[in-house]
C-alpha positions as CSV (number, residue, x, y, z in Angstrom):
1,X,13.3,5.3,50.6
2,X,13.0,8.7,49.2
3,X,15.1,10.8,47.1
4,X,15.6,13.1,49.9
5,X,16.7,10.5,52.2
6,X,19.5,8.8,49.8
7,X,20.9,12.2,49.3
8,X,21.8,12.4,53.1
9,X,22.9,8.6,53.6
10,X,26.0,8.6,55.8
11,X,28.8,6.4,56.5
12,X,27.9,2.9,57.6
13,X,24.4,3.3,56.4
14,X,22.9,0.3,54.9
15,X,20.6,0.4,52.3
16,X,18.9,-2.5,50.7
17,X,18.0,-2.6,47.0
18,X,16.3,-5.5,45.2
19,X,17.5,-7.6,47.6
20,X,21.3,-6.9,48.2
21,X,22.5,-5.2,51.8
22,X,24.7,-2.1,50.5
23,X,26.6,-0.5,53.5
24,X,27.5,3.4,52.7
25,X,31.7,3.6,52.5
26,X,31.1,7.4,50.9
27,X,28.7,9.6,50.2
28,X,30.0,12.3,47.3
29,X,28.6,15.5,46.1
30,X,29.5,15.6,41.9
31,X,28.4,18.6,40.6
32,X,28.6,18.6,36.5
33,X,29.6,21.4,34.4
34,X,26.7,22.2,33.0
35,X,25.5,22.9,37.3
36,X,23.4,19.6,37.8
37,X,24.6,18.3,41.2
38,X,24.7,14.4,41.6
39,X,24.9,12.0,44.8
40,X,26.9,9.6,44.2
41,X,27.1,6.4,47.2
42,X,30.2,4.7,46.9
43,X,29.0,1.4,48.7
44,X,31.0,-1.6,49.6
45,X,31.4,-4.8,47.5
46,X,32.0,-2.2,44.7
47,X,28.4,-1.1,44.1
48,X,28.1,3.0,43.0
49,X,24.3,4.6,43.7
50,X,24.2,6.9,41.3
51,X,21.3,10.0,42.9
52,X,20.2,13.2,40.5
53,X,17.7,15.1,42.4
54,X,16.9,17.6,40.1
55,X,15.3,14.9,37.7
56,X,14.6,12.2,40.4
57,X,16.7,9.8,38.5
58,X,18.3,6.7,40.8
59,X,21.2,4.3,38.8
60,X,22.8,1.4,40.7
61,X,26.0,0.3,39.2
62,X,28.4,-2.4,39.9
63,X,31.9,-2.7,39.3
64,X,33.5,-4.7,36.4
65,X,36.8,-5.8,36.8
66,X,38.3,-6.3,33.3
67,X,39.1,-3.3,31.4
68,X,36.8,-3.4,28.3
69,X,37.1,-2.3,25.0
70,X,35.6,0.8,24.1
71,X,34.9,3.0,20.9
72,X,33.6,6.9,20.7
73,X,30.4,4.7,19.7
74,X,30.2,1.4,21.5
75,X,31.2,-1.2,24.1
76,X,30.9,-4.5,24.1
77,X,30.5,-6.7,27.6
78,X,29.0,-10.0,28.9
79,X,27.8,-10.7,25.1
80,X,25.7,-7.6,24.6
81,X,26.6,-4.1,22.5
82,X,25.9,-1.2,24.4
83,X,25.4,2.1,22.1
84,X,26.9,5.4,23.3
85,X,24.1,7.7,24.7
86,X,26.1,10.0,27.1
87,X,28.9,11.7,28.6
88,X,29.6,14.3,30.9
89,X,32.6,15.8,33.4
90,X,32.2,17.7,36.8
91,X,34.0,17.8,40.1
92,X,33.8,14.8,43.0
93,X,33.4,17.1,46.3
94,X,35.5,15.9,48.7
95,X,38.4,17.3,50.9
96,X,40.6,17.6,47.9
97,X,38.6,18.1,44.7
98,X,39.0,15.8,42.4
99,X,37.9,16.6,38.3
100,X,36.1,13.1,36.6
101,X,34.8,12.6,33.3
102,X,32.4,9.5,32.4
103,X,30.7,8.3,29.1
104,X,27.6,6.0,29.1
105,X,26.9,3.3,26.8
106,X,23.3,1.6,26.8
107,X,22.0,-1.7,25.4
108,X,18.8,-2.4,24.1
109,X,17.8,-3.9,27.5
110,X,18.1,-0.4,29.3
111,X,21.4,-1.3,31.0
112,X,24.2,0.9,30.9
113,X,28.2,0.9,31.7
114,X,29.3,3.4,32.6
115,X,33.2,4.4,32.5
116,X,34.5,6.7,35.0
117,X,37.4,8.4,34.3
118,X,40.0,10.3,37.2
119,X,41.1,12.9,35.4
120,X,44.0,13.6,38.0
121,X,45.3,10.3,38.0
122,X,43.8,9.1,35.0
123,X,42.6,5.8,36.9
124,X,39.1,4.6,34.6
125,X,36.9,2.5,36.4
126,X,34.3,0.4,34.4
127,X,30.5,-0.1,36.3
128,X,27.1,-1.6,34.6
129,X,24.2,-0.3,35.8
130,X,20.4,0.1,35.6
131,X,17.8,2.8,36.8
132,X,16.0,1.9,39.6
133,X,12.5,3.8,41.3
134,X,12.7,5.0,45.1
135,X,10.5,1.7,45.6
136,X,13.2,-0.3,44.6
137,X,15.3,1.1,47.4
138,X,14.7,0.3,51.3
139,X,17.0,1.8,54.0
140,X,17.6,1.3,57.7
């Protein structure tokens, strides 16, 4: 499935990815501060496809659960240190905006968690992820 394609992906939609059925709950437009507009597919079972056209980057993450302990500089989870690499704050597009921050830690195995800040309610949710290719991803 193309880049194109998972930018579109509607309600109900379900879209399979190294072998796990995601059905589409919401499909969100973030765009960051510094202009970069994102895709983000909130899936059920509390998977987040993470889309960036503009650099053709594609990030599944799953939800964690527990609330984790977290530095400026690093996170630790499931045995493995993740190093800080990134951080950034936009707006989720929806009927009422709503204003997010997140900050990504990454481990020497490429994985990443992510934690996604509501900066409303204040809410933080906690996701680990990877990057996937458009050949990873098949749709219906």
């Amino acid at each position: 499935m193309n880049i194109e394609k998972l930018t579109l992906a509607g309600h109900g939609q379900t879209i399979s990815i190294q072998s796990r059925i995601l059905r589409v709950v919401d499909n969100v437009q973030v765009e960051l501060k510094g202009g970069e507009v994102q895709h983000w597919l909130y899936c059920d079972s509390d998977f987040l496809l993470v889309v960036v056209p503009e650099t053709e980057e594609i990030s599944l993450y799953t939800r964690i659960e527990e609330e984790l302990e977290i530095d400026d500089e690093q996170v630790s989870y499931g045995g493995d240190d993740y190093e800080f690499s990134y951080e950034d704050s936009g707006i989720e597009s929806k009927e009422d905006p709503v204003p997010i921050s997140f900050k990504d830690y990454e481990s020497d195995k490429s994985e990443r968690i992510r934690v996604l800040t509501n900066e409303d309610s204040g809410d933080v949710s906690y996701y680990e992820g990877m990057t996937l290719t458009e050949d990873d991803i098949i749709s219906d």
